[in-house]
N, C-alpha and C positions, 0 to 999 in steps of 0.2 A: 806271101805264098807259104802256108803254112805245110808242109809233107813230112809223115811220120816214117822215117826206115826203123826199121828190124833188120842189121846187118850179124847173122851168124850171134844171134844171141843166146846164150845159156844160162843159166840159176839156178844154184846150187844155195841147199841151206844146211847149216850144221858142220860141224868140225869136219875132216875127211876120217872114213873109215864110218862116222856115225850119222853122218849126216844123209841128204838125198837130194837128186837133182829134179828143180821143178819142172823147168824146159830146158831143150834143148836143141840148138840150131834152128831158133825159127829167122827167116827171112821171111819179110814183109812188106809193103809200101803202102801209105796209105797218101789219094792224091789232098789237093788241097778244096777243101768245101765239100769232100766225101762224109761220109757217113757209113764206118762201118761197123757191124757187128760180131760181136766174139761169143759163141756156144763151146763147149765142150763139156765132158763128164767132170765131175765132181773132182777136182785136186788136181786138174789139168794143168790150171796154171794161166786161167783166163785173166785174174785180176791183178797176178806177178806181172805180167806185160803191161797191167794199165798203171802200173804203181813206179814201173819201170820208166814210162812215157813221163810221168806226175816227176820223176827225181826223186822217190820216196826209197827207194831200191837200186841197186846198183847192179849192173849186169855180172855173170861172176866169168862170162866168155864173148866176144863180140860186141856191139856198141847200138845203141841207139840214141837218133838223131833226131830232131825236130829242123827243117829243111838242113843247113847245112852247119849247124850247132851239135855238138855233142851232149847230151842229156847225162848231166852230175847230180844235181840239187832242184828244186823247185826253182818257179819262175813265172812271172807275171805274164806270159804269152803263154800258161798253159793254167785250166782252172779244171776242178774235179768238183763233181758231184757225187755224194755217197748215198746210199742205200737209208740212214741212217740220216735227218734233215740237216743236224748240228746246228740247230740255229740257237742264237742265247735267248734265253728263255725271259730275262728282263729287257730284253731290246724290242722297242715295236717294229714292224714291217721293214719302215723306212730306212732305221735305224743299222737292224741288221743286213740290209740292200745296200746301206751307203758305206759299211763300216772299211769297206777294201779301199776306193775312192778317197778318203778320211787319210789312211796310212801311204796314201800315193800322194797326196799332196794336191791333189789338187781343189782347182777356186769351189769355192761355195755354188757361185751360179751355174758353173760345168755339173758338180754332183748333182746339183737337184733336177739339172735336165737330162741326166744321163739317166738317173734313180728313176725320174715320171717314164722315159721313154721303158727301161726295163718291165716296168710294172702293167706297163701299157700292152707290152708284147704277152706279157702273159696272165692277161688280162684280170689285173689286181689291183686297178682304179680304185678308191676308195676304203683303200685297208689300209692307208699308210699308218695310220697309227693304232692299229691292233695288234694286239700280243701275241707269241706263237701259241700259248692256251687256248684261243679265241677261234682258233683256223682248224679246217679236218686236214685230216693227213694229206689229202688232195693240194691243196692251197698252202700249207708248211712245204711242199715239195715245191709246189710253183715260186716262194719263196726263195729257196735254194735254189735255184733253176736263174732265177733274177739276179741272185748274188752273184753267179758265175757270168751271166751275159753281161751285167753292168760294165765287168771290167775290160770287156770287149779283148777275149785271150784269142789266139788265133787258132789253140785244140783247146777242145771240151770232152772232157774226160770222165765218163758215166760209169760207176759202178753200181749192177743192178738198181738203178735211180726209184723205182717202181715198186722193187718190190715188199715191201712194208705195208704196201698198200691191201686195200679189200680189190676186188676182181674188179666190180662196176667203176671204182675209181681208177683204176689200174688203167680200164680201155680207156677210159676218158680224158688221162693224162697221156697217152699213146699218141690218141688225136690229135692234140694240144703239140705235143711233141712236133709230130709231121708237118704241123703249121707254122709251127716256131722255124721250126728247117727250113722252111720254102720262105718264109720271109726274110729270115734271117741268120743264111747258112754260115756254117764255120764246120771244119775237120774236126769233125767225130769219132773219137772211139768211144763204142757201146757193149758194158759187158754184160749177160743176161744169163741165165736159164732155160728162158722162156722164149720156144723155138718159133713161134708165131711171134713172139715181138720181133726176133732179128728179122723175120721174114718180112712182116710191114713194117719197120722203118728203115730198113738200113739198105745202102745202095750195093755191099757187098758183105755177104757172111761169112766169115771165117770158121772152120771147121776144126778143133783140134782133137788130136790124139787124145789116149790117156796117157797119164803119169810115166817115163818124162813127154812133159806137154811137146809137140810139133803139130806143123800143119797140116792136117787131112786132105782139107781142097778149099777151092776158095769160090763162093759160088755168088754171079753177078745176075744180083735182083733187079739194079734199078734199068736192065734192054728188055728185062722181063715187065716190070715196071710201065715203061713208057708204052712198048706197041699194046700191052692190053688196057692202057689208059685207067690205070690203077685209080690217081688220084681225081679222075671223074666221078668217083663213089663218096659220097660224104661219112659215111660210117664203117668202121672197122669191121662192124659182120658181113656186109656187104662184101668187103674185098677178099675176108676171108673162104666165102662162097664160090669164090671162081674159081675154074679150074686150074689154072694156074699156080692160084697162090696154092692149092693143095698139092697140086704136084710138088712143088719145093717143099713144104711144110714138112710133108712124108719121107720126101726124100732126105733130109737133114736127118729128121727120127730115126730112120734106118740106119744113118750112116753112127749115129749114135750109139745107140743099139749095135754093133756090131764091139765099138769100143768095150761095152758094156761087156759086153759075151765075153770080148778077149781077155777081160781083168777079171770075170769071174773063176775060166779052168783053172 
């Protein structure tokens, strides 16, 4: 049962006196096999909380948990995906799919059926032995994408995963994304920009402040989701045409925009 708390967390960086707080007092939960996403303005303090979650960061007030664990350091029940592929660039597919399984010890015949089944899921049959040179940016991401399912964590930790990307591949891996979910969920935290991605994929979006980051509001996509039978649509423009999904889309914007105004007086 993987659930992430946000118990009265704050981060602070730089000396006192010079320094400045990134967030502060967020409480959170997020349940287990959710899917949420994180917006806010620019320096809010979206990807301190996912870095937080990761072990990369240490809270400077409050604690955060991964069910009833305290989050110190990394750890093999939580995997992050960056913005950015990181894949070695002399390792084929396989290679760099299998390289976490490798430093875990485990048997040969386990890796390579764990490595097919990853590869399978996001549908990269057939590249095991191509180089990341060889792949568009589409397929380096699905790449990273397998590195992190292979090791089967129990959170998946997305920072902007997408955005590197051209637009067309962008929606495509969105798609991809949502099917990946539904086949094969695990608790998500998703942080973006991009207010139509939180909106189709994520079961709840989180809204924050500006700078120090806290919670705005917290808005549940996936009641909106189910009664208008979202995932009855095969295409992302499609869902994005409903009235629905524009209701929330605008509504997010706005709420953003108001951010915005309030850090420009």
């Amino acid at each position: 049962m993987a659930v992430i708390h946000f118990d009265g967390v704050g981060k602070s960086f730089g000396r006192s006196g010079r320094g400045f707080v990134a967030i502060d007092r967020v409480d959170l939960t997020v349940a287990d096999k959710e899917f949420v996403a994180i917006v806010g303005p620019s320096g809010c303090g979206k990807t301190t909380c996912l870095r937080m979650v990761a072990g990369f960061e240490k809270p400077s007030t409050g604690e955060v948990r991964v069910d009833s664990r305290k989050v110190t350091k990394p750890g093999p029940d939580r995997a992050v995906v960056f913005q950015q592929f990181a894949l070695f660039p002399w390792k084929t597919v396989f290679d760099n799919v299998v390289l976490g399984l490798r430093n875990k010890g485990i048997s040969k015949a386990d890796r390579n059926k764990r490595v097919a089944d990853a590869l399978k899921l996001m549908g990269l049959q057939g590249y095991e032995t191509a180089f990341p040179h060889q792949l568009s940016g589409g397929m380096q991401q699905r790449v990273a994408i397998a590195r992190a399912y292979v090791l089967e964590p129990e959170v998946l930790l997305m920072d902007e995963p997408f955005g590197a990307l051209d637009a067309q591949t962008r929606t495509t891996m969105q798609e991809e994304l949502v099917r990946i979910a539904r086949l094969n969920p695990r608790t998500v935290l998703f942080v973006t920009h991009a207010v139509e991605e939180a909106v189709y994929l994520a079961d709840r979006v989180v809204v924050m402040t500006r700078r120090p980051g806290n919670i705005k509001e917290v808005i549940d996509i996936r009641s909106v989701r189910e009664s208008e039978k979202w995932d009855s649509h095969e295409r992302i423009e499609d869902v994005m045409d409903l009235e629905s999904f524009v209701h929330w889309r605008t509504h997010i914007w706005r709420s953003l925009r108001e951010e915005k105004n309030v850090s420009d007086k």
